[in-house]
C-alpha positions in Angstrom: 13.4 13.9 -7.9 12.1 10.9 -9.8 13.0 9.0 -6.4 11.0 10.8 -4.3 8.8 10.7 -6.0 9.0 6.6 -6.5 10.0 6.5 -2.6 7.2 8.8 -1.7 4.3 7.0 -3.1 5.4 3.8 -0.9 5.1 5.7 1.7 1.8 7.1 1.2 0.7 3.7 0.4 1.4 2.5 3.7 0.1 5.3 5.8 -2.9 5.5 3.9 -3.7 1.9 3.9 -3.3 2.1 7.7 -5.1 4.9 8.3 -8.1 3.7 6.4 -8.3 0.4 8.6 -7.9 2.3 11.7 -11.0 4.7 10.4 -13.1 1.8 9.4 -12.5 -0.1 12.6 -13.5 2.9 14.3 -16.5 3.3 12.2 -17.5 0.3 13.5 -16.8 -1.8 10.4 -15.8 -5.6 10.6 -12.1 -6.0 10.0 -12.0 -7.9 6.8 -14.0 -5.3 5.5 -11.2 -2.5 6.9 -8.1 -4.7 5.7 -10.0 -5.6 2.5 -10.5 -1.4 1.6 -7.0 -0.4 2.9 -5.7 -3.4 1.2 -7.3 -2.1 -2.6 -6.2 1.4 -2.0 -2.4 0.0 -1.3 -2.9 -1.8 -4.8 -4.6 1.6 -6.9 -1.9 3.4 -5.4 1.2 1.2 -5.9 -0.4 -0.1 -9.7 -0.6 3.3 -11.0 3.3 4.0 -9.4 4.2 0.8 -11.3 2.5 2.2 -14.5 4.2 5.5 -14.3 8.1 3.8 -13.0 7.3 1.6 -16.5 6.5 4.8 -18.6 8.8 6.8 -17.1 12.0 4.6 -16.9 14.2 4.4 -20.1 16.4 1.8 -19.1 14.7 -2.2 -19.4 16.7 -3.4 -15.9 15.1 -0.2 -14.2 11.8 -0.2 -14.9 11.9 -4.5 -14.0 13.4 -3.8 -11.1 11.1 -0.6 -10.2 8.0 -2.6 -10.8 9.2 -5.6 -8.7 9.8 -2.8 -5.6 6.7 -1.5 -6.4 4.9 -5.7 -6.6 7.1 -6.8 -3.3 6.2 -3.6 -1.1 2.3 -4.1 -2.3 3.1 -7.1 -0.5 4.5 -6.4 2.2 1.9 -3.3 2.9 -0.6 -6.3 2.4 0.5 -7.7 5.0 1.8 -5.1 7.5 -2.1 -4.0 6.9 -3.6 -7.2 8.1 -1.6 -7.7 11.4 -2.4 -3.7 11.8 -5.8 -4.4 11.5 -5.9 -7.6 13.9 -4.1 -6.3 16.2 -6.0 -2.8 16.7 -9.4 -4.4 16.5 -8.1 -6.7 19.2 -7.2 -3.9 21.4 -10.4 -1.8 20.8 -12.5 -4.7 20.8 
């Protein structure tokens, strides 16, 4: 369960960081401004998993490891968020 739940909130970092840049491109919004919001939400989201993995996790190597998942896929999100963005303000634009 405590998987899921750790897979789960990468997930729902990602499709919530994307669909708040597609909302505030459609709201009209510049696109820093939409990648800049989605990319703060991806960060709350993934910083409080990282707090709870920490907490949570008995074992040292696990909860490094869990909060280094947690740091690269904030990263990655970061950046799947900005070429997102680009691209669909490009294509509405």
């Amino acid at each position: 369960m405590k998987l899921i739940i750790f897979f789960g909130l990468i997930a729902i970092s990602l499709s919530s960081s994307l669909l708040l840049s597609r909302n505030e491109l459609k709201n009209k919004k510049p696109p820093l401004t939409a990648a800049f919001k989605a990319i703060i939400i991806n960060i709350t989201i993934l910083g409080t998993g990282s707090i709870w993995w920490f907490l949570t996790e008995t074992d040292g190597i696990s909860q490094g490891i869990g909060v280094m998942i947690y740091a690269g896929s904030a990263i990655a999100i970061a950046l799947i968020t900005i070429v997102f963005t680009y691209f669909f303000w490009h294509r509405s634009g």
